[in-house]
N, C-alpha and C positions, 0 to 999 in steps of 0.2 A: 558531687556535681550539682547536686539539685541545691547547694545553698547559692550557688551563683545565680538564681532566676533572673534578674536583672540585665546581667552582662550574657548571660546567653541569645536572650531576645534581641538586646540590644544590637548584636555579632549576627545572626540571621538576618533581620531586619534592613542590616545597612549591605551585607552580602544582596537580600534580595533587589532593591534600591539601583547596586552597579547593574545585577543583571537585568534588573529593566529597563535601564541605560542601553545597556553592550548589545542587548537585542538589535538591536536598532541599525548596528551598523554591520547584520549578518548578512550575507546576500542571500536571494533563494532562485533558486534553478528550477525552472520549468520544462525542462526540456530533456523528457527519459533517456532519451539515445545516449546520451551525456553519461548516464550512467553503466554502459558496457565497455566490457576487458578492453585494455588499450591490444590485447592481441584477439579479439574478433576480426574477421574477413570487414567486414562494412566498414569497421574503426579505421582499420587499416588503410581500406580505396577509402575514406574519407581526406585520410591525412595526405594521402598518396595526391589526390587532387586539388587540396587546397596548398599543394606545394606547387603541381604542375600547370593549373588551371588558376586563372583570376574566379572565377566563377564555381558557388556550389550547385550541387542538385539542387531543382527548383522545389519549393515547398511551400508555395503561395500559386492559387489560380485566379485569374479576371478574368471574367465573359462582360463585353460589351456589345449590346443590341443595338437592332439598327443603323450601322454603318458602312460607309465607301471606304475601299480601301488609304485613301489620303485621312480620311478621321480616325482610320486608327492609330496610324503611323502619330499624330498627335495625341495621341493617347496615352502609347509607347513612350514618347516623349515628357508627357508631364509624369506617366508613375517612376519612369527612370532620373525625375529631377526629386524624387521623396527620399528623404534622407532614413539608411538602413536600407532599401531596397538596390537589390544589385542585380547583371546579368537578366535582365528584361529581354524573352527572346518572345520571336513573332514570326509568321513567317518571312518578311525580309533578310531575316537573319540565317533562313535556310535556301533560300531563292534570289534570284533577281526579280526583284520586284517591279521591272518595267517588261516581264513574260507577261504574255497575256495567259491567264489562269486557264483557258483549254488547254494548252498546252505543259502544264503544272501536273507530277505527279500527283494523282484523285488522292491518295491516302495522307501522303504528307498536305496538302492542300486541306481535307477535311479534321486535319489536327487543328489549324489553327485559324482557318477563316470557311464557315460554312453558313448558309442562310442569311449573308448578311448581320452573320454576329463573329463577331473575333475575339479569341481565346488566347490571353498572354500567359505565360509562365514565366517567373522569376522565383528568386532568393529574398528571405527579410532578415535583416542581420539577427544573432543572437542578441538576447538583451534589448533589442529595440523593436519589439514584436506591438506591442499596444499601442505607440504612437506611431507607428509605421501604418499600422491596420486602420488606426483613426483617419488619418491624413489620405488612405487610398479609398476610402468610406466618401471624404469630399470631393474627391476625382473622380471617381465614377457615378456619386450620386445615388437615390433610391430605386432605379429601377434594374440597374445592373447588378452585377453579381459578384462576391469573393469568397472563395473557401482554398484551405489547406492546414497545414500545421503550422503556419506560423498565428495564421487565425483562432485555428485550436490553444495554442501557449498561450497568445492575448486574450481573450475568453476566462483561462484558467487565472491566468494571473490577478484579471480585475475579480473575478468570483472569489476565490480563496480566500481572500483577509477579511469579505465582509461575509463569507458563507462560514470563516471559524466563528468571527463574533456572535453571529445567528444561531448557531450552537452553542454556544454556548449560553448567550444570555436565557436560551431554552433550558440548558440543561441544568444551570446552578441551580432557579430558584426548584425543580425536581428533585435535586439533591437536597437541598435545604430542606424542603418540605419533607422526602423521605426520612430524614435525620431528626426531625422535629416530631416525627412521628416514631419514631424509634428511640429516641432520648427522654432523658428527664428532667435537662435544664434548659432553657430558652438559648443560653450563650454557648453550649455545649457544639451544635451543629459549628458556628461562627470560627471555634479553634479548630475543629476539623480543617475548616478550607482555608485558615489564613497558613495553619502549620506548612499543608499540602502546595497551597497559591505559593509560598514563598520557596517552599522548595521548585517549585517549577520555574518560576522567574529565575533562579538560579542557574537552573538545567539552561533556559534558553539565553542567558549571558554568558554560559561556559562555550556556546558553540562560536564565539569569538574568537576562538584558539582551533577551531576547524575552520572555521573562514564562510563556510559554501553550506547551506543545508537544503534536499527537493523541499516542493510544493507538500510533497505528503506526509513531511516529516515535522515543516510547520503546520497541516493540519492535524494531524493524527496525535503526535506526541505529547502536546500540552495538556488533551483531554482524555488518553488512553492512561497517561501519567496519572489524573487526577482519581479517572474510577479504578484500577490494577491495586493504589494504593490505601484507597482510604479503607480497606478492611483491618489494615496493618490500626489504624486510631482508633477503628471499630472496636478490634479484639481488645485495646490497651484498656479504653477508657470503660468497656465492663467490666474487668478486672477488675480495675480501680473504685468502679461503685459497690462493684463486692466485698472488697476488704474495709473500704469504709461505712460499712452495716456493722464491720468487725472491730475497726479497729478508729480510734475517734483522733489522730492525728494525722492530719490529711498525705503529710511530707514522709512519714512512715508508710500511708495506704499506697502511695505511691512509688513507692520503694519497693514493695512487695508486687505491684501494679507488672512493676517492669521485670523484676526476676520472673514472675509467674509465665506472664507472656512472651518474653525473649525466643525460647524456644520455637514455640510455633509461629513470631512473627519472622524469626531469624529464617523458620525452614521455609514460611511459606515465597520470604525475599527472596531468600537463594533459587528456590526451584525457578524464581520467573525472573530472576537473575539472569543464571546461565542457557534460559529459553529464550530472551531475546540477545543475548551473548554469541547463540548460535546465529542468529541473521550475520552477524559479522564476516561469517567465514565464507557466506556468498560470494562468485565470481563476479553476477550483478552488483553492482555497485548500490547502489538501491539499498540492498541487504545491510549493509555496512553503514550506507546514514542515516537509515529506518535503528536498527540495533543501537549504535552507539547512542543516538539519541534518549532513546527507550532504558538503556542498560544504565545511562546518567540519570536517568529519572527516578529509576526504580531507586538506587541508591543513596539520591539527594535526599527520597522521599523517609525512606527506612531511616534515615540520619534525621530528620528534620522531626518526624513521630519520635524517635527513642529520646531524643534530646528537648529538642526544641518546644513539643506539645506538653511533657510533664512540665517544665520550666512554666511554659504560659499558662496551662492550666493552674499550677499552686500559685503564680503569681497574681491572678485575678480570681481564686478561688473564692471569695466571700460573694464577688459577682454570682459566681455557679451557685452559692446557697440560696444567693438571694432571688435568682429569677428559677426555683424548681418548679415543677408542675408536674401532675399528677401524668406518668406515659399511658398515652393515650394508645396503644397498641401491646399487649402481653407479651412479656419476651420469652413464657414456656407457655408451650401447647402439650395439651395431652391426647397423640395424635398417633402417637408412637406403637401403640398395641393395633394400631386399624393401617396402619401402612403395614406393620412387619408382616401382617396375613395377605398382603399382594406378592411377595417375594419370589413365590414357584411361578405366576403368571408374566411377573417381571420379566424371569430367568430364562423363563422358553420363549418371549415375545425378542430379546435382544438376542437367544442364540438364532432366532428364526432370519433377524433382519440383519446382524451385525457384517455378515459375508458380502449381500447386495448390496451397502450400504460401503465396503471398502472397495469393490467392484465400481461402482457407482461413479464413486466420485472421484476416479482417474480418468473414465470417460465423459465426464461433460467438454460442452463443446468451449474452447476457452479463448479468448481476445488476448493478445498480448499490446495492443497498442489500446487508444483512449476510446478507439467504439465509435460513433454514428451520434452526430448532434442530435438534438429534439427537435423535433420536426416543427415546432409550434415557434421555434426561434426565426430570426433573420438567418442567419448562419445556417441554421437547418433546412430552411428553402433555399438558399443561394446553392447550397449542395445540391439539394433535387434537379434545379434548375439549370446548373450546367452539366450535372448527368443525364439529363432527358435533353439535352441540346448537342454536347460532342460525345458524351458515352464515359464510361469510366476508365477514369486516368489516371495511372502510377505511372510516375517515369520510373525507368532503370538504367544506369549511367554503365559501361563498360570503360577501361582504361586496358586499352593493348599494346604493347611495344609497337613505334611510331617507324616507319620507312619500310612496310612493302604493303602497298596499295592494293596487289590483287590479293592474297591471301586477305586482306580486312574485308576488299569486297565480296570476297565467297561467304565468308562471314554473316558480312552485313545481311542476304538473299538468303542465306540459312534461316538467319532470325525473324528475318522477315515473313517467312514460309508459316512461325509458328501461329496458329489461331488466337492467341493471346495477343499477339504483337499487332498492334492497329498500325503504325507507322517506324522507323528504321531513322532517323537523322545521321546521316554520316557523311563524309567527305566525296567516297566514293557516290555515295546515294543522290546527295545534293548537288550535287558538282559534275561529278564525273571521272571517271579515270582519264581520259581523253588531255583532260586539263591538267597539267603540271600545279602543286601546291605554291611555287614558287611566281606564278602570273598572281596571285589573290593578293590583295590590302593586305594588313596585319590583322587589324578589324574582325577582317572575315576570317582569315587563317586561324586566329587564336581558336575560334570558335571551336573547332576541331581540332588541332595542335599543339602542343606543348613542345619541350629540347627532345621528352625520351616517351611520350607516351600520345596515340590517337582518344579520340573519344568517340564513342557512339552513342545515341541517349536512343533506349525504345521506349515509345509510349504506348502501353501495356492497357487493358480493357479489363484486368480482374480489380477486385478490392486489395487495398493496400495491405489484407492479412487474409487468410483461411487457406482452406483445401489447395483451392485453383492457385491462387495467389504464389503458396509457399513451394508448388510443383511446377511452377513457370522458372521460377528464382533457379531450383535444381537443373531444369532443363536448359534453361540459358548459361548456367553455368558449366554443362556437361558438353555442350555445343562449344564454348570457347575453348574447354577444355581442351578437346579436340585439333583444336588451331594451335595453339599458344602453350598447352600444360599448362602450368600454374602460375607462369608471367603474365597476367592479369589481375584486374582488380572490378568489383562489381559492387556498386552501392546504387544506396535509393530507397527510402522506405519498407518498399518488404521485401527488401534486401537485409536492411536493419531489423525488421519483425522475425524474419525468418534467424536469423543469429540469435535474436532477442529469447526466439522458443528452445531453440537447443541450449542453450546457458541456462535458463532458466531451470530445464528440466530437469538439469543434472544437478542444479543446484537444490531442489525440494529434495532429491534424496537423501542428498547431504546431510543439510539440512535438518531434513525429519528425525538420520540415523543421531546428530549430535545431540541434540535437542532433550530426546529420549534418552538418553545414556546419559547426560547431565543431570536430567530431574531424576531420572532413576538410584543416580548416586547420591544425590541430595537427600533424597526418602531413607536408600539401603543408613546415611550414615544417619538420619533421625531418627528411626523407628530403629535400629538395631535388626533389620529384617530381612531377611531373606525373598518372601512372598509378600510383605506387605505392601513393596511400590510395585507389582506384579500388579495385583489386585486395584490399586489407586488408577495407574497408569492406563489398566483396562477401559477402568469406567470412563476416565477423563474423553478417551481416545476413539470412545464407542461415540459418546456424543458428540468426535469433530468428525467421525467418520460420517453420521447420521447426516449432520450441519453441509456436509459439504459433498454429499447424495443432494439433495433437494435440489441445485439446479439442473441435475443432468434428469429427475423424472419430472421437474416442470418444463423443461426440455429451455430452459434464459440460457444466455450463451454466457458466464462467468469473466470477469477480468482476471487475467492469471497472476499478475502479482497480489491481488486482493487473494485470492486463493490461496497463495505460498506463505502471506503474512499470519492469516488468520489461521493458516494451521499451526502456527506456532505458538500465535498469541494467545489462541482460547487452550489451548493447549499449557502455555505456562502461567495464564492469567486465573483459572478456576480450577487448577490442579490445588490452591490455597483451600479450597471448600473440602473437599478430600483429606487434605492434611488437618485441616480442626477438627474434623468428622472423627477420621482416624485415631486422633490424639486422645480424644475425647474417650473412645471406645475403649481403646487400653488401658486407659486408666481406669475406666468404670469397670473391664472385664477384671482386673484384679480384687474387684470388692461381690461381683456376684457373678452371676449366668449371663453365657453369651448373650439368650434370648434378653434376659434382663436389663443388660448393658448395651443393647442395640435400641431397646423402647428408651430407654434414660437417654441415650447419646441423641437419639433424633428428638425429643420433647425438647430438651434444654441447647439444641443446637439449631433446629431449623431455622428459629428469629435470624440468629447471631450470621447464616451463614445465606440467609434470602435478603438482607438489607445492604450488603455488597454486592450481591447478585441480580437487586433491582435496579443497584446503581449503573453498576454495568453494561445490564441489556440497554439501560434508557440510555447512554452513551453510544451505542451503536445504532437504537433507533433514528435517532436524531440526529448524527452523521450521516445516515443514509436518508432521513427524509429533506434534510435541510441543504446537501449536499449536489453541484449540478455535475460535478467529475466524475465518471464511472467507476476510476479506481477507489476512491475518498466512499462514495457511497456504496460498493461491495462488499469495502470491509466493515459499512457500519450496520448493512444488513446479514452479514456473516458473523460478526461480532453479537451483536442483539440476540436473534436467535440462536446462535450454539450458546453464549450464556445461559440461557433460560433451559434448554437441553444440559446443558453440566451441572444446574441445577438441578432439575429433577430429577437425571443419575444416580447424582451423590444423594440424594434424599431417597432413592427407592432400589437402585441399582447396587451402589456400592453395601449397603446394611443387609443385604439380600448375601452376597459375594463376602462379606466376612461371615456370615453365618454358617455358609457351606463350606468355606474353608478356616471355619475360627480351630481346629483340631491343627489342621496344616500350620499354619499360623503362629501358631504357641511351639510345636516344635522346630521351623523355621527362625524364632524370633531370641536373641539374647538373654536370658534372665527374663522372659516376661511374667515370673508370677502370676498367674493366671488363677482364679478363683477356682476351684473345686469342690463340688454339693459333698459334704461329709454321709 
């Protein structure tokens, strides 16, 4: 294979070329909801209403100050002439607007005109969230107000393509630098990341044949891709400087380069293989374009190092003679005899913490939606500003089978009763029973009616997630239950959040259980071991327990998909450090003493296996500092830190843990030949 150098680069190069091309014509989706079970309750009253109803749940707010009720009504009017905006309601739309407002229900009344400021609620179509948000920015001008989700999408949307760049342009030249400092030739860094770049430009042209990928999957992928793998070139190309001190034909060193390391790159792709293999099996959808993304990456990358890097490297290799320099950094330390004597304090410091540390980090308190803007934004004021003006507001939309008015009205006065419910919008409420549905316009009618189904919308006073929030949803639910059984439908924000937590939940089980039982077998079939991926899986799993303790005792409220991913990720992205460590060990234990071969394993590994590890954290820092999306930036503070924690693990934890059970070990383990002091 290696005489084709030529035609191999040639054959990546132009592969990666389409897919920087194809990129281009991916779409991306901003909008999570998007990614729950078509058989969620929410999914369902979604679909249910955008059959029955012209109109969705409203997901956009305006407060306009300073007005008479005729200035709003022109108001109403120019944001219902912005294209993407739909279902503009006001109070007109719940009143006759020629009552004089004493006579106006007080609650419905201070939903949507109080203190001479007026509060609309509408829809922004999918897809047209930033020019929608723009154009209502010139309609209302700087002193008034907009917040909601559709504001939140437009935000994410313009952020994301120039907060990835920003990250990145940070973290190459880190990379660079780190590599420049760990290498011995000037051009040596430069095949790392074209090998790596072009496997990824790849990854993101193949998603042309998915169609559709989130916002997090174009943040996160291209640069989780790039640190997960470059340990895989790492391990190659010291290989390869090894055998060429030994052996003086470079096409031969290289030869040897790739049989030597195969194993341990083959075991360490596999394990994070089928670790983000498991996001797939997610009910969340999420799971699935987070995974496939990741699972193509990981693969491109393993293909693009075994093949593509030896090829470019021997093909420009006189280059690699000619710019060597002296590495500036040791790649063995003799450090080994002064860690192995922490190992008893190690031992009892993780059995002390490891229990409150799994405890821990099921209770932090966790967001499933995108969290609270920055206060320091427009957006983040415009939020305060009409929370401290009509009070906080989730709608929640009911759909009940349509033709018996009193039972909707007992209903309606139920809901209304609850302390959460600020105001009731319904037919009976607005109108009246009194009044036949059949005296209204259409206009009006629609408002409430569909052929088969009423509507009710309550405008709720909790946050669109937490405690209150998810126990209102229950209650309003148990309440209709009561009317109706289960011929209803209820959507609306945390109505969607509240679905969003139960899937989710059941998904990290999942999840966690596949996850573990894939690297598990990855390990059993590498090491030939019984106890050795026991012992690996511990250490890895103690550091994402630890990782993911810290926000429930700094008491930060966690984004939950950042949570589900990053247990996966550091989970099958530094389970590789473990595996060289490991490898390393085995081998060394057949030439002397455990003790022996734990000081040799950590001296001539720790370089090899802290220069992916530096990579890594800096990839997670830098997502999270450069990053303004809660979810984007929890995995990169999740990410960073448990890196650095699976580092020092496997560097203190894990050589502690084969020592106490290196006895266990060797009879657990196939043929391991194990050295024995004569």
């Amino acid at each position: 294979m290696l005489k084709h150098k030529k035609l191999i680069v040639i054959i990546f190069v132009s592969l990666a070329v389409i897919g920087g091309i194809a990129q281009f014509a991916v779409s991306v989706n901003y909008n999570m909801t998007d990614y729950l079970p078509e058989n969620a309750p929410s999914t369902e009253a979604i679909e249910v209403m955008e059959e029955e109803f012209s109109g969705n749940v409203a997901n956009t707010r305006v407060m306009v100050g300073n007005v008479e009720i005729q200035e709003a009504l022109k108001v109403k009017d120019n944001l219902e002439n912005i294209d993407g905006v739909s279902g503009v309601m006001w109070l007109d739309d719940v009143i006759d607007i020629k009552t004089p407002l004493e006579l106006v229900d007080q609650d419905i009344l201070d939903t949507y005109y109080q203190n001479n400021n007026a509060l609309f609620t509408f829809e922004v179509e999918e897809g047209k969230e930033v020019v929608a948000t723009d154009e209502i920015y010139d309609v209302i001008g700087e002193d008034n107000a907009l917040a909601g989700d559709a504001l939140d999408i437009a935000i994410s949307q313009k952020a994301t393509g120039q907060e990835t760049f920003n990250a990145a342009a940070i973290l190459v030249p880190i990379v660079i630098l780190i590599l420049l400092l760990s290498t011995s030739s000037w051009i040596e860094p430069v095949f790392f990341l074209v090998a790596i770049g072009i496997s990824i430009l790849i990854n993101l042209g193949t998603n042309i044949f998915v169609g559709e990928i989130s916002f997090i999957s174009q943040s996160v992928v291209p640069i989780l891709q790039l640190a997960v793998s470059l340990d895989y070139a790492i391990f190659l190309l010291h290989r390869f400087d090894d055998y060429k001190e030994e052996i003086e034909d470079p096409t031969e060193a290289m030869t040897m380069a790739i049989k030597r390391s195969f194993p341990a790159i083959t075991a360490s792709a596999a394990t994070t293989f089928f670790g983000f293999m498991a996001l797939t099996f997610m009910d969340f959808g999420i799971g699935v374009d987070l995974g496939l993304g990741l699972v193509k990456g990981i693969l491109l990358s393993f293909i693009s190092i075994m093949i593509l890097l030896p090829a470019l490297t021997l093909l420009l290799f006189p280059l690699v003679e000619k710019t060597r320099h002296k590495q500036w950094i040791p790649s063995k330390y003799n450090v080994g005899k002064y860690l192995i004597k922490l190992r008893f304090p190690i031992l009892i410091l993780i059995a002390i913490i490891i229990i409150p540390a799994f405890l821990a980090q099921g209770k932090t308190n966790f967001l499933y939606g995108m969290g609270e803007l920055p206060e320091d934004t427009r957006a983040g004021q415009d939020a305060i500003q009409i929370d401290q003006a009509f009070g906080k507001f989730t709608p929640l939309v009911l759909l009940v089978p349509e033709g018996d008015l009193a039972r909707e009205d007992k209903l309606a006065r139920d809901l209304d009763n609850l302390p959460e419910v600020k105001s009731v919008i319904s037919y009976t409420k607005a109108v009246g029973l009194a009044i036949p549905k059949e005296f209204l316009d259409e206009s009006a009618k629609e408002q409430f009616f569909s052929e088969n189904y009423s509507r009710l919308i309550l405008n709720t006073t909790t946050d669109s997630e937490g405690v209150r929030a998810f126990a209102l949803v229950d209650k309003v639910r148990d309440i209709t239950s009561d009317y109706y059984g289960d011929d209803f439908h209820a959507t609306g924000e945390s109505v969607t959040l509240s679905d969003m937590k139960v899937i989710v939940n059941k998904d990290n089980t999942l999840v966690n259980i596949l996850t573990v039982v894939a690297i598990a077998i990855v390990l059993l079939i590498t090491f030939k071991s019984i106890s050795m991926p026991v012992v690996l899986l511990l250490t890895i799993q103690a550091s994402v327990w630890i990782n993911l303790a810290v926000p429930y005792f700094t008491n930060d409220p966690l984004v939950y998909i950042g949570y589900l991913i990053i247990s996966i990720v550091q989970l099958a992205a530094t389970v590789d450090y473990g595996i060289l460590f490991s490898e390393s060990y085995t081998r060394y234990r057949q030439e002397m003493t455990a003790k022996d071969a734990i000081i040799k394993t950590i001296n001539e590994n720790i370089f090899t296996i802290a220069v992916p590890a530096s990579i890594l954290s800096s990839v997670g820092f830098i997502l999270w500092l450069t990053s303004s999306d809660p979810i984007i930036s929890s995995i990169g503070i999740l990410l960073g830190r448990g890196t650095l924690l699976a580092f020092t693990l496997v560097i203190l934890l894990l050589p502690a843990l084969l020592l106490v059970f290196d006895r266990v070990i060797e009879k657990t383990t196939r043929k391991p030949n194990f050295y024995k002091r004569k």
